[in-house]
N, C-alpha and C positions, 0 to 999 in steps of 0.2 A: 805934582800929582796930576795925571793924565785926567782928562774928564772922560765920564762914560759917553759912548757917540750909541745913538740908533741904528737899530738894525735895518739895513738896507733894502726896502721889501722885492727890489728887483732880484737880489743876492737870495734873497729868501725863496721865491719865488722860482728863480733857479735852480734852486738844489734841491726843492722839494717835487720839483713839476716831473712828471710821468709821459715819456718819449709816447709818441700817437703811436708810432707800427709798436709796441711793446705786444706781448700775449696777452690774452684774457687770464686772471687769476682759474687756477685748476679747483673745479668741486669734484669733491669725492662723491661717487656714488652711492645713494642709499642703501641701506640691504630690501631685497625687495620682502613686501608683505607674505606673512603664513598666510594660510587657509582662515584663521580665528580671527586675524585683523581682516582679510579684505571682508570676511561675511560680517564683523561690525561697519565696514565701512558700507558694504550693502543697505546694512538698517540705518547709518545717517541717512546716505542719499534720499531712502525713502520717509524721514523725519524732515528733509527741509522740504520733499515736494509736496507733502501734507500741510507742514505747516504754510507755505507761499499761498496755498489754495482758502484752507480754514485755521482763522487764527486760534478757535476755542479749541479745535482740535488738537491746531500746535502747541498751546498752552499747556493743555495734558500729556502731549508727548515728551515735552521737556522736564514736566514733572516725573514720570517715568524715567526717562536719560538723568535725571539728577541722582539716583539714587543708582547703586551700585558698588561695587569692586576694582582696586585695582591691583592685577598680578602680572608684575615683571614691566613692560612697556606695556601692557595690553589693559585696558579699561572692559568691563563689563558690567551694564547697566540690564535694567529691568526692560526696558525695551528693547533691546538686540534679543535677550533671552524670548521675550515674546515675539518679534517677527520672526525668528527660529521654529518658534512651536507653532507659526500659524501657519509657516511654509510646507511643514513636516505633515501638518493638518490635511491643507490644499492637497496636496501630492496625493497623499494616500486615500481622499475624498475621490479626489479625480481619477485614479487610476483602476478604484472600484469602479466608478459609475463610467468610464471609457471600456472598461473588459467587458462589466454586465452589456452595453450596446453593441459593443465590438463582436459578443460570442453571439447575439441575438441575429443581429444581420448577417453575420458567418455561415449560421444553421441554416437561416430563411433563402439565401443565394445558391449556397451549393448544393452538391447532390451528390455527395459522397456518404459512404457506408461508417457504422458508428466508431469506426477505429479512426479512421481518416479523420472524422470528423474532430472525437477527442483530441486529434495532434495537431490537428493545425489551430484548434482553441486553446490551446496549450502554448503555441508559440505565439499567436498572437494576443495571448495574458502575459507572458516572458518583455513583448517588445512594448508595449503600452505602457509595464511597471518602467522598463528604464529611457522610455521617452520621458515618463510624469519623473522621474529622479534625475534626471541634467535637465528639464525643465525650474523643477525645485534649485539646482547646484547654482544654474544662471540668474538668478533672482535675489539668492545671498550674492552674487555676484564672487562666488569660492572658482580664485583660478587654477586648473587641475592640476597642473606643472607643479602647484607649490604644495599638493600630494602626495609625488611622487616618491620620498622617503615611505609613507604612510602608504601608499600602495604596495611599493615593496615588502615593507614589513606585512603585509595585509594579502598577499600571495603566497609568502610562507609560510602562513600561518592554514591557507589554506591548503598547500600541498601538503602541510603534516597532520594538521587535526583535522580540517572538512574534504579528507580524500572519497571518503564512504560515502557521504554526503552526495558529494558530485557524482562519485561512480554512481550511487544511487539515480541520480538525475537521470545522465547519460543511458542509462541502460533501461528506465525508463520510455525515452523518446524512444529507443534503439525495438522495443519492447510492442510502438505503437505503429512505428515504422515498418516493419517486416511483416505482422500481424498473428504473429506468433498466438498470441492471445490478447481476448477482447472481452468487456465486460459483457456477460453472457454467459459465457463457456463455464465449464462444467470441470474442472478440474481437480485431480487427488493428489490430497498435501496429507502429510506428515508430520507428526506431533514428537516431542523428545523424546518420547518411549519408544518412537520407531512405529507406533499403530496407524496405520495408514486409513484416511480416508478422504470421503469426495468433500466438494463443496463449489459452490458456486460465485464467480467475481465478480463482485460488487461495484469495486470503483478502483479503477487504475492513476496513485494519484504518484505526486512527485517524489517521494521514497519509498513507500510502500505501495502494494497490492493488496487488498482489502477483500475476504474470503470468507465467505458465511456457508456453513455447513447446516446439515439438514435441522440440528438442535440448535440451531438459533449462536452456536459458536463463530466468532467472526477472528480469522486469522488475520494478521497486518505481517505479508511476507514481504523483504526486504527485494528491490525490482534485481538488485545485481545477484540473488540467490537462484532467482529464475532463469536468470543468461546462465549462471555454469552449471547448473542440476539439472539432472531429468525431470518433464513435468508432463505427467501423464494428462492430457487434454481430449475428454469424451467427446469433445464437439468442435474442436479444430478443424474437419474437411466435410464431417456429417453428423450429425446431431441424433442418428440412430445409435442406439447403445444395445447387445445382447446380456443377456439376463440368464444365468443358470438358476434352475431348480431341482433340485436332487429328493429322489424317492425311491424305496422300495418294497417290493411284493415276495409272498412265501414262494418258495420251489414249486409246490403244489397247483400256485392258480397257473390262467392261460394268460401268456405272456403278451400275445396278439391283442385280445382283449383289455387287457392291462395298457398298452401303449395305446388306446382309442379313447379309454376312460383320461389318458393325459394328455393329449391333443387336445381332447373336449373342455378339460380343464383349464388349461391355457387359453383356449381361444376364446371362453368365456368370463374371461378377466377384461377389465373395463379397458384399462391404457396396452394391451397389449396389441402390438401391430396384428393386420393379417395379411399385409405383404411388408417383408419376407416374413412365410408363415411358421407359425410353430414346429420346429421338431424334437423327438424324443430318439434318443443313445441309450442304446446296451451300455451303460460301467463297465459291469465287471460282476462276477457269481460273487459274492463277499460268504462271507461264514455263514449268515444267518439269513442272507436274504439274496436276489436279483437287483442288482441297484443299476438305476437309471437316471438320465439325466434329461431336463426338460428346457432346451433351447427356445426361450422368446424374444421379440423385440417391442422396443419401445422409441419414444421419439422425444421424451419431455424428462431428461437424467435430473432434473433440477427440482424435480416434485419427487423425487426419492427411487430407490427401485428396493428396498426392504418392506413397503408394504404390497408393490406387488408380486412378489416372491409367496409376501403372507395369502395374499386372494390366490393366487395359484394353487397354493397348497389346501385353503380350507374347500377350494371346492373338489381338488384331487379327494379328499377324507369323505365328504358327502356322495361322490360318485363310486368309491370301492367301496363303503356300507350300504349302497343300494345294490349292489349288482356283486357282492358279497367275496370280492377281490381280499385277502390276507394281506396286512401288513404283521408279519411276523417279533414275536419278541427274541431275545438273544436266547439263541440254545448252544449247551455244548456236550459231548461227550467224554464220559469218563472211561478207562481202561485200566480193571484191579489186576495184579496179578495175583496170581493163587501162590500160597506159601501158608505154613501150620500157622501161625499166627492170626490169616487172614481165616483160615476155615474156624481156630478155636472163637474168633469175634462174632460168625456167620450160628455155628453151634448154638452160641450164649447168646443170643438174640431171638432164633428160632427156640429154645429152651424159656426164655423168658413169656415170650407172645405164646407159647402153647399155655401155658401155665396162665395167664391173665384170662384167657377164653377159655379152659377148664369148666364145666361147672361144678360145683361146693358140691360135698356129701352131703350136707343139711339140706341140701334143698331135694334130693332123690323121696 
């Protein structure tokens, strides 16, 4: 029986030992973090430099970090959730109170007119909001690369459902740009029915235009309906607007006379211009009257022009009942012909009134 021998530790030692130029063992590479791990890992970083600073502080953060979920590789605690919502806070805190100064010192510097002025407050509320949101993005410490599926999908969605949206934008700016129209103006919009009237632009904002009519009606018209429609603008180059009032007098009065009493009437209305002055138009002989028409101006479309239409007219009514001008009522004429039928109706009418004005035998 052979005896058992030792193992040789030089022999061992050989055959296990690892050549010096060998390679280094190969590591596989990680997959890198989503957007939902690096923004927890943003909320570590800033739970150890809290807690390094104040331990009572850290103590509470870690009770917070204790509590939580976990879905898939991803952990979510009650702190990641809340430095979330305080960033989301921050952001939105700040990019209010960065516009509010931003539009403030905007107005106080320049010296542009109220269109300008609206667009370029506009763009610089536009660049403020997405400074304060990749300021927010770098703080979760969310790297954007690892978006980019999420982007894509997030571009598609706006090329198919928020096209209106952005054409709204775009046509908007496009809107503030050219000056097509500015909050001021006097413009006639259209209701479903097709009844057309004026109103006045309130506030030109990021989808709509904003349009209050004389009763206190405020339309929100969509800014891309205004780029491809007509839009009648009373104060786009001048702010003077003409005013028709229409009137007429019997055949009988003096026409000369009649066109002095509507001069005087117009000119004695409160809003109406005296340069360019009043004038009054022959119409037309219509059936029953002279009809005329009473051209004024005014300078202010935005205080209405149906009530001064109305001053126009009530004082035209007080200067032909003093100076005794006809406004006629509708007359027409009739033409019978004669035929036995028509004389036996004329007969029996004359036959009847003789006989009602008769006087009675009893009374002789």
């Amino acid at each position: 029986m052979t005896p058992a021998t030792a193992p040789d530790p030089a022999a061992t030692d050989t055959a296990t030992a690892v050549p010096s130029d060998a390679p280094p063992p190969t590591i596989l590479p990680s997959e890198p973090p989503t957007g939902i791990e690096e923004t927890i890992e943003g909320a570590e970083s800033i739970k150890q430099a809290v807690t390094e600073r104040n331990l009572t502080v850290g103590e509470f953060i870690e009770r917070l970090d204790a509590v939580g979920v976990t879905l898939g590789d991803t952990r979510f605690s009650l702190w990641s959730v809340l430095v979330v919502l305080l960033v989301i806070i921050g952001v939105v805190v700040f990019a209010r109170i960065a516009t509010s100064l931003g539009m403030g010192t905007f107005s106080r510097l320049t010296r542009l007119d109220a269109t300008q002025r609206l667009l370029g407050e506009k763009l610089l509320s536009m660049a403020i909001w997405a400074f304060a949101i990749l300021i927010g993005i770098d703080i979760l410490g969310i790297d954007l690369t690892a978006l980019a599926v999420f982007s894509g999908a997030f571009g598609l969605a706006v090329g198919f459902g928020l096209q209106k949206t952005f054409g709204n934008l775009i046509a908007g700016l496009i809107l503030l740009m050219d000056r097509s129209i500015k909050p001021g103006d006097v413009i006639a919009v259209s209701d479903q029915a097709g009844t057309s009237t004026f109103g006045q632009i309130r506030k030109i904002g990021i989808r709509a235009v904003s349009v209050t009519t004389r009763d206190q009606r405020e339309y929100l018209i969509p800014n891309e309906q205004l780029m491809i429609n007509q839009v009648e603008n009373w104060s786009y180059s001048s702010r003077d607007v003409r005013i028709q009032v229409r009137a007429g007098i019997s055949y009988t009065c003096d026409m000369d006379k009649a066109e002095e009493l509507m001069l005087e009437a117009a000119k004695s209305a409160k809003r109406v211009l005296s340069t360019p002055p009043p004038t009054v138009w022959l119409e037309e002989f219509g059936e029953s009257s002279v009809n005329f028409i009473i051209h004024c101006w005014i300078r202010d479309p935005e205080e209405g022009v149906g009530n001064v239409r109305s001053e126009v007219l009530k004082n035209l009514w007080r200067l032909f009942q003093e100076n005794g001008v006809e406004i006629p009522f509708p007359q027409r004429d009739l033409n019978l012909r004669d035929n036995l039928q028509f004389q036996q109706l004329i007969a029996a009418i004359s036959q009847r009134a003789g006989t009602e004005h008769r006087p009675s035998d009893e009374g002789i």
